[in-house]
N, C-alpha and C positions, 0 to 999 in steps of 0.2 A: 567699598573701600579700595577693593582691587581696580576696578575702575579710576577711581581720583588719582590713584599713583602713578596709572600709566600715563593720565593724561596731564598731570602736574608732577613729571618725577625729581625735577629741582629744587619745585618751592612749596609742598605739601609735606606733612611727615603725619602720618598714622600712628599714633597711640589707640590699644587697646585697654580698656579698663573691665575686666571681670569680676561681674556683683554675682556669684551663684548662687540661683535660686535654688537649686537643690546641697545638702550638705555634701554629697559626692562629688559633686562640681566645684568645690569647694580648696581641693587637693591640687597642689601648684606639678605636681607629676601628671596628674590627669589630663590638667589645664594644656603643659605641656605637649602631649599625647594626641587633645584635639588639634593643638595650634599645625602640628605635623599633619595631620589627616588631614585637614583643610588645607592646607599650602598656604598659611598666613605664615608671611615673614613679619612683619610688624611688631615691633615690643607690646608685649601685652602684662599688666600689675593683675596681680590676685589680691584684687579688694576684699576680702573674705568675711572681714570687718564691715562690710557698708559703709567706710568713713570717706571713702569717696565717692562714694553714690548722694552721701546724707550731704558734703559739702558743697557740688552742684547741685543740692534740690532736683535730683533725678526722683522719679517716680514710675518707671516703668521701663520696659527692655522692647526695642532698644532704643536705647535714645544720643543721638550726635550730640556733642559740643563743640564750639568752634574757638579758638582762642587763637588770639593777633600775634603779629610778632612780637609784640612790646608785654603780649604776656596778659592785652586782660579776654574775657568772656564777650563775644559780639554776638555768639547766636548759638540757640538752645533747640533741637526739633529730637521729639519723641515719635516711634513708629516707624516704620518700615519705607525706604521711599527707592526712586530711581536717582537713580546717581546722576542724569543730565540735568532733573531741577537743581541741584546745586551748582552747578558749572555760575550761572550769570554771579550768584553770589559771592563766588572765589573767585572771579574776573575781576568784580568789582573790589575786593579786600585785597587782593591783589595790587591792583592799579594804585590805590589809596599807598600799600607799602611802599611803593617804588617811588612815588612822588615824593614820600615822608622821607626815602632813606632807611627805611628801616627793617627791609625786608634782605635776608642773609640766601643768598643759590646755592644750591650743593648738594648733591646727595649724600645723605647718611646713610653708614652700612651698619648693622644690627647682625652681628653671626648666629644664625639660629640655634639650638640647642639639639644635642642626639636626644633620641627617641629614648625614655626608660627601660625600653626591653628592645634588645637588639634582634632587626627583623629577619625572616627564613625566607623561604621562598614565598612567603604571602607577607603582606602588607596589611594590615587593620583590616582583615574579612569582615564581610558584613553577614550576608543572606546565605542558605546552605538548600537545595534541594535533592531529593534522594527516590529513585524512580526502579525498584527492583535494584541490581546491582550497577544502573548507573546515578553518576552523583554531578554535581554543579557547585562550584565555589561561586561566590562572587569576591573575587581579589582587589576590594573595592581602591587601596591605597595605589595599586600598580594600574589599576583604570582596566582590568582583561575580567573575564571570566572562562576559568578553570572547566573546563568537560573531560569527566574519563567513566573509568568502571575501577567498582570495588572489588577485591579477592573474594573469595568464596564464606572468609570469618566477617568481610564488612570492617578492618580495620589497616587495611594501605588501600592506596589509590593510582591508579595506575591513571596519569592525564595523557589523552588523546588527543587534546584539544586546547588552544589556547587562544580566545576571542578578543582581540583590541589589546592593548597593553602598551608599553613603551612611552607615551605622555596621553594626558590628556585630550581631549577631539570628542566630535561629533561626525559621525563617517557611517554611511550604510556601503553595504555592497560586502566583496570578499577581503578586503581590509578594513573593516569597521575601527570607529574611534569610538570609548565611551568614555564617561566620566565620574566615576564612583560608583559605579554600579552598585545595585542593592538586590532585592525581593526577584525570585526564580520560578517557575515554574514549569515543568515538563507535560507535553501534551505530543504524545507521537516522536514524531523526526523533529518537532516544534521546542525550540526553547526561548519561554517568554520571560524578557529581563524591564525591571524598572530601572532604568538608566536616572537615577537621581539627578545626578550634576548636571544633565539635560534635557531634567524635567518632561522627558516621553519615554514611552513604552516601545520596545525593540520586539523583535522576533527573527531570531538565529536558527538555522538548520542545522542542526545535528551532523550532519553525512557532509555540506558542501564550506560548511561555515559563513556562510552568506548572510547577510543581517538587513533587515528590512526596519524601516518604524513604522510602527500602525496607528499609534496615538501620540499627540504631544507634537511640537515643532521643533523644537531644539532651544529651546529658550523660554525660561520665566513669566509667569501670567503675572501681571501687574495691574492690569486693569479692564474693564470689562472688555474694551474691544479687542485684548489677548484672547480673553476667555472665548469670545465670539470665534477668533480667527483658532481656537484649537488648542491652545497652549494650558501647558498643565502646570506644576508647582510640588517639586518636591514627592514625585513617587515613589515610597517606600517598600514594598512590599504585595504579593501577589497571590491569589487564591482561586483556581482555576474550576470552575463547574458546569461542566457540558460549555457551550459554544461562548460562555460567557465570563471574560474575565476580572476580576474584583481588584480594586485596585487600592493601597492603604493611602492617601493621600496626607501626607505630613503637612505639606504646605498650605493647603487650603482646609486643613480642618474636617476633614469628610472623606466615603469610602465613594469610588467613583467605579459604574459597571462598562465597560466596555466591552458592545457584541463585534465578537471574533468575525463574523460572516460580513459586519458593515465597515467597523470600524468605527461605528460610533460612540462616543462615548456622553454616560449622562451621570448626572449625581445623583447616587444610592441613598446615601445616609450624609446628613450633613446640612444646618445652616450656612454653616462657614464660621458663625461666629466659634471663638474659643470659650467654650465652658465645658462642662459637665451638665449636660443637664440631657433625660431621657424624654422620652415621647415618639407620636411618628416620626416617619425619617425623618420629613422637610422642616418639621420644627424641632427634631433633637439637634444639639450642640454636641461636640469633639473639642479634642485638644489635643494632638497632633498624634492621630495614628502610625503608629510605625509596625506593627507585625499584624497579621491577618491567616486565617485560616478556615477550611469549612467544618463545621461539626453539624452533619443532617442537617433539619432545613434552617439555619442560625450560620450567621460569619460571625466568628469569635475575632476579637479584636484588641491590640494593647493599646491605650488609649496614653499617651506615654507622659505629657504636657500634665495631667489628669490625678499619674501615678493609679490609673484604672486598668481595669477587663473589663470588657465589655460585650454586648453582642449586635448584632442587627439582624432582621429577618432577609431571608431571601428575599422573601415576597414582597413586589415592591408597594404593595398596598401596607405592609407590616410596619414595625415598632424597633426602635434602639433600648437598649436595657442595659442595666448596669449590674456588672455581680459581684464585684471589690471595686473601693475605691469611692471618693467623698466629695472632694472638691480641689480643684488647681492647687490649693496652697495645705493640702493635707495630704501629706507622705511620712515615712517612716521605714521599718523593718519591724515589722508585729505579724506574726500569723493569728490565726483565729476565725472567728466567723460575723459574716456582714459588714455594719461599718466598724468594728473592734481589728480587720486588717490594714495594713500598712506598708506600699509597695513605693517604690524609687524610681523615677521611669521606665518601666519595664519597657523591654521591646520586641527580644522575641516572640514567639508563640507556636505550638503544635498540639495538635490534637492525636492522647493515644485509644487506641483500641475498645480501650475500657470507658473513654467517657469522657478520663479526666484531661483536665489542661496542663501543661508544663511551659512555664513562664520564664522567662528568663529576665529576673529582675537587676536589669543592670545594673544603676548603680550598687546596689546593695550587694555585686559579683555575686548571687544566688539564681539557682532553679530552684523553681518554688512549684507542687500540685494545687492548682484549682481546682475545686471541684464545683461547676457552674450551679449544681441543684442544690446543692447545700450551703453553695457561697460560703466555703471556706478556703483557704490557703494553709498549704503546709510546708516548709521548708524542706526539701529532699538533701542538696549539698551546697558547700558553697568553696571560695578560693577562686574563680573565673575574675574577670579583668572586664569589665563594662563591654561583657556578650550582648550580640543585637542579633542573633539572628540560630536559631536553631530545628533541627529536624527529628523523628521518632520513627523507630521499624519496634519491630517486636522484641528484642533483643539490646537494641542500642541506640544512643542518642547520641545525637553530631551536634556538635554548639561551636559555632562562629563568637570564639573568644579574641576578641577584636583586639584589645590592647596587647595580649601576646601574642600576636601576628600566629595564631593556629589554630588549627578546626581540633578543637576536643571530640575525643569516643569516651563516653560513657558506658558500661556496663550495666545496663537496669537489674542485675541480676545484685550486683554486686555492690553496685557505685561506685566502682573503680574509674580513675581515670588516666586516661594515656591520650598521646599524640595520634592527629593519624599521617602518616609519613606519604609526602606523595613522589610518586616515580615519572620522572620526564621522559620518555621517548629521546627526546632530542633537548638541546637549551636555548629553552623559550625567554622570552623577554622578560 
């Protein structure tokens, strides 16, 4: 859509129409919330009702409608597509208006709306990693990533470092640009980022700030000969083991391994198609992974599209398995055991000490324990804002609570929660 605007910004007007599939999604604050993280300016309706989904005979997300000047329906396409197939089509509707008369030039202004919770120094955090006493935000709304050290209690942050920021970009070198950064991990002087909004995998030095890519090209896989030439889709999140990095692949449906030594990258786990459904990797289905983690020889995984946990083996000969969660269109807020639980697209994920898992079922603003071998869920706390990303030490839990623009500290001891305040050196972007 961002596309057609720029290149029709007279005679194009974008309307959004949101049908949520989930009930969280549902909330005209939320909707709100996303419309800013995205950087859609565009009026968007909370059809929340389906009555405008049910009145174009929509049937599926997402799907375009085109409607003339004069106001009727010329053309209907469901699914995912590249914005230059439409160009001949809007030349030609186009040219028809202008002959007819009927077509009005002009830009419309739409004043966006403030954010529900007014932001701090961080903007809708995503992904959080936590490496002894150093830490990693990802400041996904402001496009940087955060690097400092925690105090000696593990609840201020002292940043050292401030990666990218200022607008959006795609930039390696000692001024890198990224674009919504998400999923972190720390290896050494090494810090690996999934640069979501540009769909590759980065690698930042610690000590010089220097940002390299190692996977991905800076642009969206659309079709096989992307995929061919390198291009990823939507990397959310990262899980780092010995030379080899895991990758949660939102966009393509599938956990992708890329070895650190080559650079290459293959698919883990994953048809591509979107379902739920277990078995070997190559013929297990996904539905859009967004958190990842290791627990021994098993990647835990939120299967988010699913409202599942999941697992896959390391072993690339092994199996995808399911330990909460039922099918695409069955979610809820139920704990319990097997399929009697009920998650909202979770997305975080971390694995504690003990075994168990800690979820961060976003819609539903709860952490939730999994416990993989018993396939139960338990609710721990709730009051978080559609968290996506959070971390575990012994002691305390850091959760990337997204819609109030701050990294929660939890007390495992206690459950208490507080801010964790971060301290600039200097003022960063």
């Amino acid at each position: 859509m961002r596309e057609l605007k720029e290149r029709y910004p007279d005679e194009v007007e974008v309307v959004g129409v949101h049908s949520g599939k989930f009930t969280g999604e549902r909330d005209s604050a939320h909707i709100r919330d996303a419309s800013i993280r995205l950087g859609a300016v565009h009026p968007t309706l909370n059809d929340r009702q389906f009555r405008v989904w049910r009145s174009y005979a929509v049937n599926a997300w997402p799907t375009l409608v085109a409607v003339d000047p004069r106001g009727y329906v010329i053309g209907v396409r469901a699914g995912e597509y590249v914005a230059a197939e439409l160009f001949p089509f809007i030349d030609r509707v186009l040219g028809e208006a202008r002959t007819a008369g009927t077509l009005r030039s002009g830009r419309m202004h739409f004043a966006p709306d403030p954010s529900t919770v007014e932001q701090t120094d961080l903007a809708f955090p995503g992904k959080i990693a936590v490496d002894g006493r150093r830490i990693a935000v990802a400041d996904s709304g402001h496009h940087r990533i955060l690097v400092g050290t925690l105090d000696e209690a593990g609840t201020r942050m002292q940043v050292d470092r401030a990666l990218g920021g200022d607008a959006p970009g795609y930039r390696d070198g000692s001024s890198p640009r990224f674009t919504n950064p998400q999923g972190l991990a720390f290896s050494g002087d090494t810090l690996f980022i999934a640069d979501a909004g540009n769909h590759s995998i980065r690698a930042a030095s610690i000590d010089t700030g220097e940002v390299r890519t190692i996977a991905g090209i800076g642009r969206q896989a659309h079709t096989m000969e992307d995929l061919d030439a390198g291009a990823m889709s939507s990397p959310w999140d990262l899980a780092l083991d010995d030379r080899t990095l895991f990758v949660a692949m939102a966009g393509l449906h599938q956990i992708v391994a890329v070895d650190l030594a080559t650079s290459l990258a293959v698919v883990h786990s994953g048809s591509g198609a979107e379902e739920l459904h277990d078995g070997k990797h190559a013929e297990a289905a996904l539905a859009q992974p967004m958190g990842i983690c290791l627990a021994g020889d098993v990647l835990c995984f939120t299967d988010s599209e699913s409202s599942a946990v999941r697992t896959a083996d390391r072993d690339p000969a092994g199996r995808v398995r399911t330990i909460v969660g039922t099918d695409l269109f069955d979610f809820g807020d139920a704990d319990g055991t097997g399929d009697d639980v009920r998650l909202q697209h979770p997305q975080g994920i971390a694995m504690a000490s003990d075994g168990r898992l800690l979820v961060a079922d976003s819609y539903n603003g709860a952490l939730k324990w999994i416990d993989r071998l018993r396939k139960t869920s338990e609710t721990w706390l709730r009051g978080f804002s559609e968290s996506s990303g959070l971390t575990i030490t012994e002691e305390l839990v850091y959760v990337a609570d997204t819609n109030r623009h701050r990294i929660a500290v939890v007390d495992r001891r206690t459950g208490s929660i507080g801010d964790l305040p971060l301290d600039f050196e200097r003022q960063l972007p």
